[in-house]
C-alpha positions in Angstrom: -128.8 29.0 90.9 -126.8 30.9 93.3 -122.9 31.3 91.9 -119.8 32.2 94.2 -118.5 35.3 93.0 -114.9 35.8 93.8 -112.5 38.7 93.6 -109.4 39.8 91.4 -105.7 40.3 91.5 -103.0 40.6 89.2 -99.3 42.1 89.6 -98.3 46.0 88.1 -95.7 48.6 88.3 -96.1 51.9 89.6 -95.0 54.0 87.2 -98.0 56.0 85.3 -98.5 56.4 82.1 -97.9 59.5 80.1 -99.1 61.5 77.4 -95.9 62.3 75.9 -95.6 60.4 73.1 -91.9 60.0 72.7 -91.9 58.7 76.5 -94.5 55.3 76.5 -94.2 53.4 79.3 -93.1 49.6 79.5 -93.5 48.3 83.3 -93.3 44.7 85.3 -96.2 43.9 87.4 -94.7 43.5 90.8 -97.3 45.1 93.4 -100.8 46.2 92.8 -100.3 50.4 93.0 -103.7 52.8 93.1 -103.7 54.2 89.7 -104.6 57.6 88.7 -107.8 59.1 88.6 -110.0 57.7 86.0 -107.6 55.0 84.4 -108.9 52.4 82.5 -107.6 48.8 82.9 -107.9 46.4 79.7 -106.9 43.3 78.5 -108.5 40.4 76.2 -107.7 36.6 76.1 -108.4 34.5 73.4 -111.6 31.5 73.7 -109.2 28.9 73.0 -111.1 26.1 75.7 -110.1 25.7 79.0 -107.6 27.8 80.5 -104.2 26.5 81.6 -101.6 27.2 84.0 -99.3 29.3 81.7 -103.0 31.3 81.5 -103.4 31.1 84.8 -100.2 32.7 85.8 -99.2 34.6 82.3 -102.9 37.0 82.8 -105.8 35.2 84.5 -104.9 35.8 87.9 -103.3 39.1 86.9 -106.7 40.7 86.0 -108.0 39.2 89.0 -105.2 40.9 91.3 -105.8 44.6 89.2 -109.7 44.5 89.6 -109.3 43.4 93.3 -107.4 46.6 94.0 -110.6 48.8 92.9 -108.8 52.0 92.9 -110.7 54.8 93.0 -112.5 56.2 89.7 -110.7 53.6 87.8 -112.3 51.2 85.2 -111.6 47.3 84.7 -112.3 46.1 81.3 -111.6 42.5 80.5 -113.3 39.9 77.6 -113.1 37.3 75.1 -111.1 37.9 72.1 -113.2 36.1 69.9 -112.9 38.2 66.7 -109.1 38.0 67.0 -109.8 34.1 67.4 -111.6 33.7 64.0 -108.1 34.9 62.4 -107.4 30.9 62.1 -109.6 28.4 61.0 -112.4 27.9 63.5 -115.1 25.3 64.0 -118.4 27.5 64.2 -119.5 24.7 67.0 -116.3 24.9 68.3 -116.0 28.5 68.8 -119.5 29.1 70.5 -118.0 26.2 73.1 -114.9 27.8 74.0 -116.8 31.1 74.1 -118.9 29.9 77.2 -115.2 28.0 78.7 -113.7 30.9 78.7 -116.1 33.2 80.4 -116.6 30.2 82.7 -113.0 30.3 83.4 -112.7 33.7 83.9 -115.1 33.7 86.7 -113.9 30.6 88.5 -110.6 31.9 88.6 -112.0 35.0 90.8 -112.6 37.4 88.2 -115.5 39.3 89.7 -118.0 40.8 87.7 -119.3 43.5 89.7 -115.7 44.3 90.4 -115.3 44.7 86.5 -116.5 44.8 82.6 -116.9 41.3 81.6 -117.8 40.8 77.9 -117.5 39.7 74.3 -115.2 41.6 72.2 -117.9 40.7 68.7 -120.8 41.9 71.0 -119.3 45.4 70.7 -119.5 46.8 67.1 -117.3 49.8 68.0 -114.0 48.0 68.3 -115.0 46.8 64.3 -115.7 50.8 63.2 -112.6 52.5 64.9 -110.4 49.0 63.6 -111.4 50.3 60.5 -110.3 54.0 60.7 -107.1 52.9 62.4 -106.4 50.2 59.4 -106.7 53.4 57.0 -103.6 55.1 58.6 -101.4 52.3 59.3 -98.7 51.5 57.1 -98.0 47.9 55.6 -94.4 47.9 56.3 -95.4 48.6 60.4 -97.9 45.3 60.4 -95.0 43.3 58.0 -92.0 44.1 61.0 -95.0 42.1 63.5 -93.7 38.8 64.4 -97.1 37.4 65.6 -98.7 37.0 62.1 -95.4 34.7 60.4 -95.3 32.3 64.0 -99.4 31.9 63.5 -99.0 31.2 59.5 -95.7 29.2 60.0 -93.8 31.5 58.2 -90.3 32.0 58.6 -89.0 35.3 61.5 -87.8 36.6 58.3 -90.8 36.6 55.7 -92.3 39.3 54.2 -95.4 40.0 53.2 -94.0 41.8 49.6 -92.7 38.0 48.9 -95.6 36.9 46.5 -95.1 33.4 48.0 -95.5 34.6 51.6 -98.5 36.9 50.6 -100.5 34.1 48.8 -100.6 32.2 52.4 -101.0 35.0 54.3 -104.9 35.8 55.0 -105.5 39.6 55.1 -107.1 39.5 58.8 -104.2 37.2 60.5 -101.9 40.1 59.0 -104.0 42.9 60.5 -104.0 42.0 63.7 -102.3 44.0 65.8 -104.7 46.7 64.1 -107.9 45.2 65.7 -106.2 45.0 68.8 -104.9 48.2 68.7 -108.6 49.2 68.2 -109.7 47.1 71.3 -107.6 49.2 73.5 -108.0 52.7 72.2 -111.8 52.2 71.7 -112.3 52.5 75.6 -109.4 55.0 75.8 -107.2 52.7 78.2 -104.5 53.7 79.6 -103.2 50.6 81.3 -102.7 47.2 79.4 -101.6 43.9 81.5 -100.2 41.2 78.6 -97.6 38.7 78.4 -94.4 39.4 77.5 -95.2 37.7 73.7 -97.6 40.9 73.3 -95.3 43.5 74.0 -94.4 44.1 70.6 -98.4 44.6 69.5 -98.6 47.1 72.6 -96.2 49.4 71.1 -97.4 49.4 67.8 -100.5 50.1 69.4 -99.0 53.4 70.9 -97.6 53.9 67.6 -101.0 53.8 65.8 -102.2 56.6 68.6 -99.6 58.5 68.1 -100.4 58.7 64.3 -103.9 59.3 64.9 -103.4 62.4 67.1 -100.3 64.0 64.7 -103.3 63.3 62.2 -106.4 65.0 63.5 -104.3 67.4 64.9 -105.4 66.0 68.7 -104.6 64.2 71.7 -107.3 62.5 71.8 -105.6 59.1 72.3 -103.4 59.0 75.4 -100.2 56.2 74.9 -101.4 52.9 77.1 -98.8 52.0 79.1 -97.6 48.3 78.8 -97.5 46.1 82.3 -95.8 42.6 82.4 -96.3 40.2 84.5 -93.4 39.0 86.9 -94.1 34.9 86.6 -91.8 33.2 84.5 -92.9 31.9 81.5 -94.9 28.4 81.9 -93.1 25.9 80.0 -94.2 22.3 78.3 -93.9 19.4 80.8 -92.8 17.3 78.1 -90.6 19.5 76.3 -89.7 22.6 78.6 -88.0 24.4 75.7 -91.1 25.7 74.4 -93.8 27.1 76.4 -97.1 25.2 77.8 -99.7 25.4 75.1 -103.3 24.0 74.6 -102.3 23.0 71.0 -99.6 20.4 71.9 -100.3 16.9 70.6 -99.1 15.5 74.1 -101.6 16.6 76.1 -99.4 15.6 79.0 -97.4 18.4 78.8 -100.1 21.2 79.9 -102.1 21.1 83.2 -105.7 23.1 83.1 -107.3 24.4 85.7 -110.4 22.2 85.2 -108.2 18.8 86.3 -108.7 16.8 88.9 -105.6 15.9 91.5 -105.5 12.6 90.1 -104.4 13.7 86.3 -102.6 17.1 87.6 -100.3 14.3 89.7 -99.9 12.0 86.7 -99.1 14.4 84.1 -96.4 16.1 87.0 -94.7 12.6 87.5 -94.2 12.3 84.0 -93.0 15.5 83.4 -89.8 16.2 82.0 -86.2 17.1 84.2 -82.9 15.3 84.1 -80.2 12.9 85.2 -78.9 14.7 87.3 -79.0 13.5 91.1 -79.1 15.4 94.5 -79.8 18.9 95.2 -82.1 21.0 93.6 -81.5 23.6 91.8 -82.1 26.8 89.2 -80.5 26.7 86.1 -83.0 27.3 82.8 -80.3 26.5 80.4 -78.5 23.1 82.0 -81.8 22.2 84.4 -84.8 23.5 82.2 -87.3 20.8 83.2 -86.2 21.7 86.6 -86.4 24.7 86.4 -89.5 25.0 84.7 -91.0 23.5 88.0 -89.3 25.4 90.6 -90.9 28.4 88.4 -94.1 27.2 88.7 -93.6 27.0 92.7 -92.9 30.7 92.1 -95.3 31.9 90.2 -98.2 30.4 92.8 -96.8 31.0 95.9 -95.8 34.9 94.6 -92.2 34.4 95.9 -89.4 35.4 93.9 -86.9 32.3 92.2 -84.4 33.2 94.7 -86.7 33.1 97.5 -88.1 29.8 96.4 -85.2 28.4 95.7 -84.3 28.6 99.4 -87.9 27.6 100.5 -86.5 23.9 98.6 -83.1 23.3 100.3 -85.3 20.3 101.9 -86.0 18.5 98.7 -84.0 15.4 97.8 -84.9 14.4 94.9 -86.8 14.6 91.3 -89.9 13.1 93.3 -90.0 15.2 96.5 -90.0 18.3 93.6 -92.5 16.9 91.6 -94.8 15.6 95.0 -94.1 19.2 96.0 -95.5 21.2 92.9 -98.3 18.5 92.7 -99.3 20.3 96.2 -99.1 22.8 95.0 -101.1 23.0 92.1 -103.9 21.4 93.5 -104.7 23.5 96.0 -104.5 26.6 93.7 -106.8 25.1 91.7 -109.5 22.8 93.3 -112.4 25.6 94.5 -111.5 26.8 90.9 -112.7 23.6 89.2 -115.8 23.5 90.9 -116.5 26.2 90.6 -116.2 26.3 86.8 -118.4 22.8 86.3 -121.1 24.1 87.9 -121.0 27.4 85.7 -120.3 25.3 82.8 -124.2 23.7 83.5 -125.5 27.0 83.2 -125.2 29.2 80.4 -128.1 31.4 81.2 -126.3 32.6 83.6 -123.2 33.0 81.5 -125.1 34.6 79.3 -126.8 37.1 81.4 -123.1 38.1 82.5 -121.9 38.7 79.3 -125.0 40.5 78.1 -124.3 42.8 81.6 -121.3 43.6 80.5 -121.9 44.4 76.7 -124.5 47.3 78.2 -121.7 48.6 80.3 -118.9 48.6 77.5 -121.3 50.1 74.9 -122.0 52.7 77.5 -118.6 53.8 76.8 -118.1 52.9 73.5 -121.0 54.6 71.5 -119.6 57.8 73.2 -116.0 57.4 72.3 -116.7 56.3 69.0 -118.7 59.7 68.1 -115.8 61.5 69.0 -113.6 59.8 67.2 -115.8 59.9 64.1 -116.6 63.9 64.3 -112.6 63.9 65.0 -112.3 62.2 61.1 -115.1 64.2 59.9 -117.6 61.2 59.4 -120.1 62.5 62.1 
């Protein structure tokens, strides 16, 4: 079976990272800059099914726009975070599913695997040993300030994990995290991290944990990744754009996946969510949010600023002319993408031998950083 294998690209700032630690850099994705010599690109997204637009636009297409640029000596790591995903209640069946989706996503949204790493995050033991030696020098009261682990448990933004109520709901590995993660980037030394604005926080505990290591081994063994955002706006619920587009919403109306046909992408954007308000169009999250929320999806695909975009809609009427609009839009952003991704979905052999590819490449690196970081410790 012969697949299409497309390309990447993603959006990035131009500032490069740094090693001094006091300094780490933050930056918005806004053009696709040659990085420096032998930078490492790396990002994970969870196997949570099929991938949405909020995906899409929040990293998907990112990593495809960074990997695309191929600068010059530099590495592009990407993968399934499917350790991270087991710190919730998983169906083992389940799981293995949304394993092969999101691979299969990946790939029919451009991600090209000769252009990159492509793999399974539990198919490399080294991100489980240095997670390890990281947990052994991070500090409770730094994973307790992470806001992450109270939203997943549906604790409160001001629990604590030294409240014996909170800490008899809290599972051990939903609480370490960001330490895991911290490991998945420092494992293959990255120095450039593309995430969603929701992950910034992780990102610089991240550098924090690095920073710690080298003041501890008396090293610098660890340069500080440097943070990039993506410019899109946030994707928001179509049924209730105050909270952001997510797979877990019981009105399934209110997220559009890539994998949809025209038909249901037009029926679940007629019934989405705007106002009363009649005549012109236009931009105002906090009056107009289900109006808004659209005109930001028009920006995030066609890569235009609000502003711009805005202005590219002086023609439109009416609530149905937007929605007929975004409809056109969406659709043709994403119909090569699903078929592409039901024919990889009727081969996992193929799937397979792509993430088997890629777990050769990342434990060529990882075996070796892994002994240094080991005779670094003194466990060599």
């Amino acid at each position: 079976m012969v697949m299409k294998r497309g390309t990447i690209r993603c959006l990035i700032g131009t500032s490069r990272f740094s090693r001094n630690y006091s300094q780490p850099s933050v930056n918005v994705i806004e053009s696709v800059p040659k990085f420096p010599p032998n930078s490492t690109i790396f990002s994970l997204i969870q196997p949570t099914g099929k991938i949405h637009l909020g995906n899409y636009l929040g990293a998907i297409r990112n990593w495809k726009d960074l990997s695309e640029s191929r600068s010059p000596g530099t590495k592009y790591i990407f993968g399934i975070a499917d350790l991270h995903a087991i710190t919730v209640p998983q169906n083992p069946g389940k799981l293995k599913e949304n394993r092969y989706e999101a691979i299969a996503s990946l790939l029919s949204a451009g991600i090209d695997p000769d252009a990159c790493i492509l793999y399974h995050q539990s198919s490399v033991p080294e991100h489980t040993e240095l997670n390890w030696i990281l947990t052994c020098i991070t500090s409770m009261g730094s994973l307790n300030r992470m806001t992450q682990w109270k939203l997943k448990s549906q604790q409160i933004e001001t629990s604590s994990i030294f409240d014996e109520k909170v800490l008899g709901k809290t599972k051990a590995g939903l609480l370490c995290y960001p330490v895991l993660q911290a490991a998945d980037i420092l494992i293959f030394k990255s120095t450039h991290v593309p995430v969603g604005d929701d992950q910034s926080q992780h990102l610089e505990l991240c550098r924090n944990i690095a920073s710690t290591f080298n003041h501890t081994f008396k090293t610098n063994y660890f340069a500080l990744p440097s943070t990039l955002l993506t410019p899109a706006k946030k994707v928001l619920s179509l049924r209730n754009p105050t909270k952001k587009m997510s797979k877990s919403d019981a009105d399934q109306n209110s997220c559009i996946y890539v994998t949809e046909s025209p038909d249901v992408i037009a029926k679940k954007i007629k019934k989405a969510t705007t106002d009363s308000i009649q005549g012109k169009i236009y931009y105002d999250p906090e009056n107009r949010p289900g109006v808004s929320n659209l005109i930001n999806i028009i920006s995030g695909l066609s890569r235009k600023s609000v502003t711009d975009t805005v202005e590219d809609l002086l023609w439109i009427k009416d609530h149905k002319q937007l929605k007929d609009h975004v409809t056109e839009f969406i659709v043709e952003e994403f119909s090569n993408k699903r078929h592409l991704y039901n024919e990889l979905m009727t081969d996992f052999s193929y799937l397979d031998l792509i993430c088997k590819t890629g777990t050769t490449k990342a434990r060529e690196i990882t075996q070796i950083n892994i002994q240094d970081i080991k005779k670094l410790v003194g466990l060599d």
